[in-house]
C-alpha positions in Angstrom: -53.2 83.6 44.9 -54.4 81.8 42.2 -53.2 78.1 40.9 -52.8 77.6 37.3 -53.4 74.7 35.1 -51.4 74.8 31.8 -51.7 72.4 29.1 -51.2 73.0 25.1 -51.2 70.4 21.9 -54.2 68.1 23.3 -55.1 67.7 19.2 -58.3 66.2 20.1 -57.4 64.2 23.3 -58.2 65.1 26.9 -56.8 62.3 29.3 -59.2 62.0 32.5 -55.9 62.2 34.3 -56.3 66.2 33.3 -59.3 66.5 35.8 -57.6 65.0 38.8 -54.2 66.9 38.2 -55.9 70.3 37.6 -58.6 69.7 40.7 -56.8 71.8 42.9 -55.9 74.7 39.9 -58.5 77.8 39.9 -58.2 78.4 36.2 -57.2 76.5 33.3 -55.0 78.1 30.4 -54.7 75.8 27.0 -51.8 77.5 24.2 -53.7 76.4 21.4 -53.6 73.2 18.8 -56.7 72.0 21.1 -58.4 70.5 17.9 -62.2 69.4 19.2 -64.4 71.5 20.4 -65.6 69.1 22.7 -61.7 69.3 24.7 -62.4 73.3 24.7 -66.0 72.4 26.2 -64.9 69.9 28.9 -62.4 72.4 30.7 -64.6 75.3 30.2 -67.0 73.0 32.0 -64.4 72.5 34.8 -62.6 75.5 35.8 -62.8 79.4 34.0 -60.6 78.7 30.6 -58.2 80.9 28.6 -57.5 79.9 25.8 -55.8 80.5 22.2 -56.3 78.3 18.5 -53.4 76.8 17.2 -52.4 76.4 13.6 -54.4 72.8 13.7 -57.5 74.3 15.1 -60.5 74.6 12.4 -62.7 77.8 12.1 -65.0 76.3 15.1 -61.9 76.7 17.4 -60.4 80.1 16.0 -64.0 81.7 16.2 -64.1 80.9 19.8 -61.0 81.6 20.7 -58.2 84.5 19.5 -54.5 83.8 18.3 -52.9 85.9 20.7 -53.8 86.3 24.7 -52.5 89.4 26.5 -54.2 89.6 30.4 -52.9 89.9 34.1 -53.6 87.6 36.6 -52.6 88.3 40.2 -50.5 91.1 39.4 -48.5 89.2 36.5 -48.9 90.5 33.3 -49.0 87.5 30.8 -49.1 86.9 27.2 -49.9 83.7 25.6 -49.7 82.5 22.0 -49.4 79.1 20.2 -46.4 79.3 17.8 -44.0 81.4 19.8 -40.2 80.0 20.3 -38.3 80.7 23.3 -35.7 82.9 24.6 -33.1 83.1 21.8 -35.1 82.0 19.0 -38.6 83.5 19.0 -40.7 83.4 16.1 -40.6 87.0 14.3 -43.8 88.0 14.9 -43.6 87.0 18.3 -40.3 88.5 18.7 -41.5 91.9 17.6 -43.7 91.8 20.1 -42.6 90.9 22.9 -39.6 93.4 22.4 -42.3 96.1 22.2 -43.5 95.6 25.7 -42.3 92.4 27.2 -44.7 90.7 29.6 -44.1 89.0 32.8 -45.1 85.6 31.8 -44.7 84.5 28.2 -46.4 81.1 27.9 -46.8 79.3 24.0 -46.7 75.7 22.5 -46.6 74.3 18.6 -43.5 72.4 19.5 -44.6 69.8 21.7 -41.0 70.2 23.4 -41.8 70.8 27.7 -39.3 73.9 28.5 -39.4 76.3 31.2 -36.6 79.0 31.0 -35.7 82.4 31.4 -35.5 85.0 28.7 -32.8 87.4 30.8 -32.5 89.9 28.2 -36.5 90.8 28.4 -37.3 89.9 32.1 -39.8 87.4 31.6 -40.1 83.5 32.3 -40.8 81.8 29.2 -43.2 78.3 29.9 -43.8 75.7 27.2 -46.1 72.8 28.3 -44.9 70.1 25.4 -47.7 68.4 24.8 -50.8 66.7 26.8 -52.3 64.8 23.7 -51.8 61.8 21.7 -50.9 63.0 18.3 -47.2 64.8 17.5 -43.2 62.6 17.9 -42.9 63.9 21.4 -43.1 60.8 23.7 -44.3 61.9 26.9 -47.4 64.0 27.2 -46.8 67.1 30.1 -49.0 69.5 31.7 -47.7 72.1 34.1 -49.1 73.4 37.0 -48.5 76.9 38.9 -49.4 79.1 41.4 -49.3 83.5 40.6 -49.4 85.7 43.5 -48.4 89.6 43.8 -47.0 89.1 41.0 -44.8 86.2 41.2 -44.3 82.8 39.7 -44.1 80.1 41.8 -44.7 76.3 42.9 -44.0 75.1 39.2 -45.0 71.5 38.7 -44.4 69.3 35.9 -46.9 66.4 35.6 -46.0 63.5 33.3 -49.5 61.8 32.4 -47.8 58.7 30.3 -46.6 57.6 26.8 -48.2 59.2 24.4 
């Protein structure tokens, strides 16, 4: 089993609270917009990180990291991207793929909007972590935590760290 710490859309800020919440995750994943270095730095510094840039991330960020993630983890195969959509109104490119060969797990963020949902029609769970920094009209910064095991989902947590 393996606990998961998800965050996306820090844009430069990385609450302390992130540290404490994510103590008892074995990895952290970030879906892009991270925006410093320094933010990718700190968690790589704390737990193993996967992460992918964002469309704010500079040429630092999208050197070190790739636009699109495709991996399994404890039997779930998972694919992770920044600007992605959800169930019903994926972004094209997106779209295409995941109709190709949908993954278990389909995990993005761009919109700063928290959702967790089902996508039915390709068999995969669809998680959007809003937004953990300070920058963006969402109100509430989120982070999500999880645990994957034989391939399943499970324990889901949604951690509100404050106004933004």
């Amino acid at each position: 089993m393996k606990r998961i710490g998800l965050l996306s859309d820090t844009h430069s800020f990385l609450s302390p609270d992130i540290f404490t919440y994510f103590e008892e995750c074995d990895e952290v994943w970030h879906a892009g917009d991270i925006g410093d270095e320094a933010v990718a730095s700190q968690l790589e510094a704390f737990r193993p990180l996967r992460a992918v840039f964002g469309n704010i991330d500079g040429p630092p960020i999208r050197r070190r990291f790739p636009e699109d993630l495709r991996f399994e983890c404890e039997g779930v195969d998972v694919f992770m991207t920044h600007i992605g959509g959800y169930p019903g109104r994926y972004n094209k490119r997106v779209r295409d793929i995941l109709r190709a060969n949908p993954p278990r797990l389909f995990i993005c963020g761009h919109s700063h909007i928290l959702k967790v949902m089902p996508d039915r029609t390709l068999g995969l769970l669809h998680i959007n972590p809003g937004a953990a920094g300070r920058e963006g009209f969402h109100k509430v910064r989120t982070i999500i935590r999880f645990s994957l095991e034989a391939g399943n989902i499970s324990d889901l947590q949604v951690v509100e760290l404050g106004m933004r």
